[in-house]
N, C-alpha and C positions, 0 to 999 in steps of 0.2 A: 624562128619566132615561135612561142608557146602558144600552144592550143589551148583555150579554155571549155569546161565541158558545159553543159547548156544546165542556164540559169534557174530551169527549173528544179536540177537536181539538187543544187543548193540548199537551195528553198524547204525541199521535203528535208532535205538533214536539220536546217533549223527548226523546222514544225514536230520534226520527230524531238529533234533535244527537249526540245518545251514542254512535249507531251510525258516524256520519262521523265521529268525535273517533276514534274505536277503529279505523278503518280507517287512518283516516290515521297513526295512532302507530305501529298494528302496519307501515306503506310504511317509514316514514322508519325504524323497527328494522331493518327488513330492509336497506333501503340502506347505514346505516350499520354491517353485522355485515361486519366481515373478511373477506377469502377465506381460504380453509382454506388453512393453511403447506404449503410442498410438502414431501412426502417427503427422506429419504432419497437415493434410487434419481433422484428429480426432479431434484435439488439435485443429483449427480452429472450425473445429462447434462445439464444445462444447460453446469457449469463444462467438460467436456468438449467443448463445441461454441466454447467461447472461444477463439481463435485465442492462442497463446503470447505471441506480440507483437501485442498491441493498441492501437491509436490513434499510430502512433510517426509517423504521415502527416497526424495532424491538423493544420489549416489557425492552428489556435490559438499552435501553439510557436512560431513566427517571433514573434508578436506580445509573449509573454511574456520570451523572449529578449530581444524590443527595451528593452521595459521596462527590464529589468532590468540591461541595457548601459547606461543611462541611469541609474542609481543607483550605477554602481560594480561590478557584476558583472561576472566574468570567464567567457570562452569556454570559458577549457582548466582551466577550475578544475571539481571534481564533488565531493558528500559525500553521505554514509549516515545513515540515519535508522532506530535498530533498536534490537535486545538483543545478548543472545549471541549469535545465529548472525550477526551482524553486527559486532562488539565482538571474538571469540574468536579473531582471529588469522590464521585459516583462510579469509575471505573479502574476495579482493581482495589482500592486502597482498604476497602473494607476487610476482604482476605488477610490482607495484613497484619491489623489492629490487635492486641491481647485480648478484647474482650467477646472472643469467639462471636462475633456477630451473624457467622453465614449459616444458614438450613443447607446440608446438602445434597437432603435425600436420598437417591436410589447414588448419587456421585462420590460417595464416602471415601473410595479409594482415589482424590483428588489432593486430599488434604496429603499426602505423601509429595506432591510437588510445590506445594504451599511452606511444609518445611524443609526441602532442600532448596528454597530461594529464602531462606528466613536470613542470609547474610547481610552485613549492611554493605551497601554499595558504595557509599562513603561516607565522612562524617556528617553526622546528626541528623541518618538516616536508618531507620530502624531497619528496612528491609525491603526491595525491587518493588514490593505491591506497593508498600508506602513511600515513597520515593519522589520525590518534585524534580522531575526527569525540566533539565532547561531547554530541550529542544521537543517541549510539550508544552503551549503557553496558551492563554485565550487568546484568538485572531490571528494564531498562526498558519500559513499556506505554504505551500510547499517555494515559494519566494523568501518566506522570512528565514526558513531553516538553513536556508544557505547561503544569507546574507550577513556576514558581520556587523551591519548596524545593530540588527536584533537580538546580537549577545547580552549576555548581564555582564556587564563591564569589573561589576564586583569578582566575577569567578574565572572569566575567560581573558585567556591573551588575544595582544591584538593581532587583528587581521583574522583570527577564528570565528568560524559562523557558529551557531546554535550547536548544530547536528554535531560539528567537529568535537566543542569544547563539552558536551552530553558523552561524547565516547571518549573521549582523552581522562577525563574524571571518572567517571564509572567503568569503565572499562570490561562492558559486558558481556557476556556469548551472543546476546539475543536482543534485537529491538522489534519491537511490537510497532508497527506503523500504520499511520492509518489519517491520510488529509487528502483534499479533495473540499470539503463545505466551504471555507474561505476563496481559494481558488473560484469555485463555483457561483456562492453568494456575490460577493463584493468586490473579486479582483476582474470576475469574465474571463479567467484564464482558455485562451481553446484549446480543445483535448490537444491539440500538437504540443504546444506550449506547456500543458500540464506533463504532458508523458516526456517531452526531453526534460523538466525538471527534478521527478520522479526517476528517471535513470540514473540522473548524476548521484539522486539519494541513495541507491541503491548500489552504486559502483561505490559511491565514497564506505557503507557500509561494508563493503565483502573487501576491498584493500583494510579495511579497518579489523578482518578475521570475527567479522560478526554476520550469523545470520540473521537475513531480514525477511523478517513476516508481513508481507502486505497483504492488507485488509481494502475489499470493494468497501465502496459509501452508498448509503440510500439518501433517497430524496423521496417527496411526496411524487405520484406521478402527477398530480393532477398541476404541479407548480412548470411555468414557462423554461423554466431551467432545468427539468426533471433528464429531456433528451442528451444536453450535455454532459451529465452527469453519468448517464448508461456510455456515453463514448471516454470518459473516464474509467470506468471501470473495463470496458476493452482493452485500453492500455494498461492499466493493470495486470489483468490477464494477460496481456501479450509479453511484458516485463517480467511476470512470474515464469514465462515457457522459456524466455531469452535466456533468462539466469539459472534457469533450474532450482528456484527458490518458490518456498512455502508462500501460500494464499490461501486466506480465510474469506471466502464467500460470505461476506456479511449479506449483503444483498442479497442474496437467494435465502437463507436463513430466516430472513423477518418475512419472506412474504405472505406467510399464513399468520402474520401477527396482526392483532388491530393495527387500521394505520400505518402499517408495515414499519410498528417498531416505533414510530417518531413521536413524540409528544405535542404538546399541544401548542406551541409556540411554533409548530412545524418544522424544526428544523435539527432539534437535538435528540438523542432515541429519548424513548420513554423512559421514567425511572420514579421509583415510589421508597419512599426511606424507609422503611422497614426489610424491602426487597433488592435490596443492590445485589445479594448473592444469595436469593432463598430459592436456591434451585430446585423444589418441589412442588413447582406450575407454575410461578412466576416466569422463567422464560418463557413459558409460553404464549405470555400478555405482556412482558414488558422489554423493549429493544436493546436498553440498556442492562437488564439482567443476563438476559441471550446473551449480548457481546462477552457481558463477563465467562460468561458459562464454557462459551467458543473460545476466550481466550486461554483459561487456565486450559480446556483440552486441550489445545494445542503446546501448551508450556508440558503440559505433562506427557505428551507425544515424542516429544522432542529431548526431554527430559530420560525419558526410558532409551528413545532407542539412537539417540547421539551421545546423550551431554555427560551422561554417569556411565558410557563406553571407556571416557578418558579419564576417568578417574582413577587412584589404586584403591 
């Protein structure tokens, strides 16, 4: 007959199991509980310690370039990926125009990248500044550009989103990108949600053999929406380190502007019609001059030390 051992010891081995199951549940809680989101006041000094132009040296752009010279990309061809502050007339297109419209002050050696984008990109487009880039429209969010509903049915085939049928037609080394206010304003994208759409923008770009320039967005701080906006621009940032791609710190750039940049409807940067590209104090006061100013540096950065590498 079996002996059995005394009931007590049972017991401790089930009190014991219980107490290691409870320990180890409450480790693996702990390990998997988030870090506390940063601040406010955090999120500003972080973006603030971002150098304006960031990554514009990385060792990736030749390679992307190459690519994309091998699909049919062109060097001196560039296009925009936006909404309104991109769509609205006032950014870039001025540059373009014959009738020398811009001051460029102390930036004279600017106008050297102004004519080596003077190509047209396609027909009945004078040239990259002037350009009505279709995956740059009013009310577009980083949803519409890669949504086939929001093609122009006139120019794209089907099943092509914005962004696709903008690069399949122009076919450029370079897109300027820059959304976020839609998302922000009127869609309530949350930053998870904006940054995995932003990624697919940014992947569908670099299989495309184009580099992409993203651009942080300002908001006013004082507006309810201003916070999500700075964890936009984290993902941004964190998307530019992931890919080893160019970022222009818009948002650190306006913040010695009035109003950091925005105009008076709050939501668009500033811009005054004489000054869209009178870079001799005007960026200083106006958001939308700045961006201009930031953007051509950066086309002419890219220009020197990528784009006319591959040339003969």
């Amino acid at each position: 007959m079996k002996t059995q051992g005394p009931r007590w010891l049972g017991l401790l081995l089930v009190v014991a199991c219980a107490v290691g199951l409870l320990l180890a549940r409450s480790s693996a809680a702990q390990e998997a509980t988030p870090a506390p989101e940063q601040t406010v006041a955090e999120m500003e000094a972080f973006l603030s310690s971002v150098p304006v132009f960031s990554r514009f040296d990385s060792p990736r752009l030749p390679e992307i370039l190459a690519a994309g010279l091998a699909l049919g990309n062109r060097a001196n061809v560039f296009t925009t990926v936006g909404d309104s502050n991109t769509s609205n007339g006032d950014f870039l297109r001025p540059m373009g125009l014959p009738q020398n419209l811009c001051r460029f002050g102390p930036y004279a050696p600017l106008r050297r990248t102004i004519e080596f984008f003077s190509t047209s990109p396609r027909p009945g487009m004078r040239n990259s500044f002037t350009s009505d880039s279709l995956a740059a429209e009013i009310g577009f969010g980083t949803p519409m550009v890669l949504d086939p509903f929001w093609a122009d049915q006139s120019e794209c085939e089907r099943n092509e989103s914005p962004l696709q049928c903008e690069y399949r037609l122009t076919r450029p080394s370079v897109a300027i990108i820059m959304l976020g206010q839609i998302d922000n304003n009127q869609a309530n994208l949350s930053a998870e949600d904006y940054k995995t759409n932003m990624d697919q923008i940014v992947r569908e770009t670099i299989d495309r053999g184009i580099i992409p320039v993203l651009n942080t967005i300002v908001f006013l701080p004082d507006r309810d929406i201003y916070e999500r906006s700075l964890r936009y621009n984290l993902a941004l940032v964190a998307l530019s380190e992931q890919y080893d791609i160019p970022l222009i710190n818009l948002w650190a750039a306006v913040q010695t502007l009035p109003n950091v940049g925005i105009g008076p409807d709050h939501s668009h940067l500033s811009a005054r019609v004489d000054s869209f590209c009178a870079f001799d104090g005007s960026e200083q006061q106006l958001g939308g001059t700045l961006r201009n100013l930031l953007t051509l540096q950066a086309l002419d950065d890219l220009r020197q030390r990528v784009l006319t590498t591959t040339l003969p």
